[in-house]
C-alpha atoms as one frame of an Amber mdcrd trajectory, in Angstrom:
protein
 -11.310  -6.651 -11.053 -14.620  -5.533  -9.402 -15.510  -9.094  -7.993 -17.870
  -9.117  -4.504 -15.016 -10.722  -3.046 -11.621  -9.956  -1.642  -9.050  -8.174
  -4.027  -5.437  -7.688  -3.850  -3.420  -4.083  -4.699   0.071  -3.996  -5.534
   1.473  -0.873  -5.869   4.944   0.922  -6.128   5.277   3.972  -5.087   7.897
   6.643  -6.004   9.791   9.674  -4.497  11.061  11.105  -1.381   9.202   7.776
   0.526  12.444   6.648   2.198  13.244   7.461   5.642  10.229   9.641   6.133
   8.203   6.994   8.028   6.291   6.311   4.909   5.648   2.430   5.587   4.716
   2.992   9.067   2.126   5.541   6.808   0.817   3.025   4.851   0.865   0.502
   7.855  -1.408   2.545  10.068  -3.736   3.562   7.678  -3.902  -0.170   5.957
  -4.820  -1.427   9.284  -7.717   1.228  10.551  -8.778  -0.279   6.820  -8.723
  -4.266   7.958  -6.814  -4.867   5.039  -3.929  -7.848   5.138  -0.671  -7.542
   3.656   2.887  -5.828   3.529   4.929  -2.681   2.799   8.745  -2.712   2.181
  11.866  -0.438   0.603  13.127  -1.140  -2.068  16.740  -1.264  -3.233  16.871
   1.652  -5.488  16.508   4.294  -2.458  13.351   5.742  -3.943  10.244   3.428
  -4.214   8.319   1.886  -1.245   6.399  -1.673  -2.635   2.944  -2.128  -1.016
   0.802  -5.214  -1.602  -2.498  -5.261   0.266  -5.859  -7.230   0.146  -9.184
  -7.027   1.148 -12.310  -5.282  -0.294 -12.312  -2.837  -2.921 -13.351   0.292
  -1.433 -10.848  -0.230   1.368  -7.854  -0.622  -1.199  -9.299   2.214  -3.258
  -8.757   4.020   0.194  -5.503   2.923   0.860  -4.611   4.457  -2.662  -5.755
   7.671  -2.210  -3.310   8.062   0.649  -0.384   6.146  -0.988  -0.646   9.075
  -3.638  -0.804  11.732  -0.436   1.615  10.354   1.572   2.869  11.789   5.081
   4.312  14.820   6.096   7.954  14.771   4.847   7.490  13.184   1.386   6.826
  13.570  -2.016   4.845  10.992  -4.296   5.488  11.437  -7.780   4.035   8.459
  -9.553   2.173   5.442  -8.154   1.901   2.512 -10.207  -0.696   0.068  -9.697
  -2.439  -3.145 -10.755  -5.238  -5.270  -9.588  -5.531  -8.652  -8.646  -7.488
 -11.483  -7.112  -6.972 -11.695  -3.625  -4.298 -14.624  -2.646  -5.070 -15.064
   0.903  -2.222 -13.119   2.764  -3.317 -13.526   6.252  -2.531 -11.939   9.508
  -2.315  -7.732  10.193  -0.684  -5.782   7.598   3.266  -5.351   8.548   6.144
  -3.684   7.486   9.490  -5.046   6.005
């Protein structure tokens, strides 16, 4: 995707990201962006789920620091697609 209009990342991210404040991370720096949308845990302990929207450059942003990370992690893979934005409205949250 490299449409004019809004586009939507998801992206899982793997490694020490639990219990190091790494949604909270994401949430801060998704939000300085303008970008909508949501980061949670999930189940297996060891991946954080992001899915965020809004222009490109912004998520391209957001990505470089999903593969940093805070102080207290590790990233070892992020895995990511692109999409057409769907809409989410509202600030970007945690779950």
């Amino acid at each position: 995707m490299t449409g004019d209009g809004p586009e939507r990342l998801d992206a899982q991210v793997r490694g020490r990201v639990q219990g190091v404040y790494f949604r909270a991370f994401v949430q801060r720096h998704a939000a300085s962006l303008g970008l909508h949308g949501w980061a949670r845990n999930l189940p297996d302990g060891s991946t954080v789920e992001v899915v965020a929207e809004g222009p490109r450059g912004s998520l391209v942003s957001l990505l470089e620091q999903l593969r940093k990370g805070p102080p207290g992690s590790r990233v070892d893979v992020v895995e990511e697609s692109w999409q057409a934005a769907e809409g989410l409205g509202g600030p970007f949250r945690v779950r």
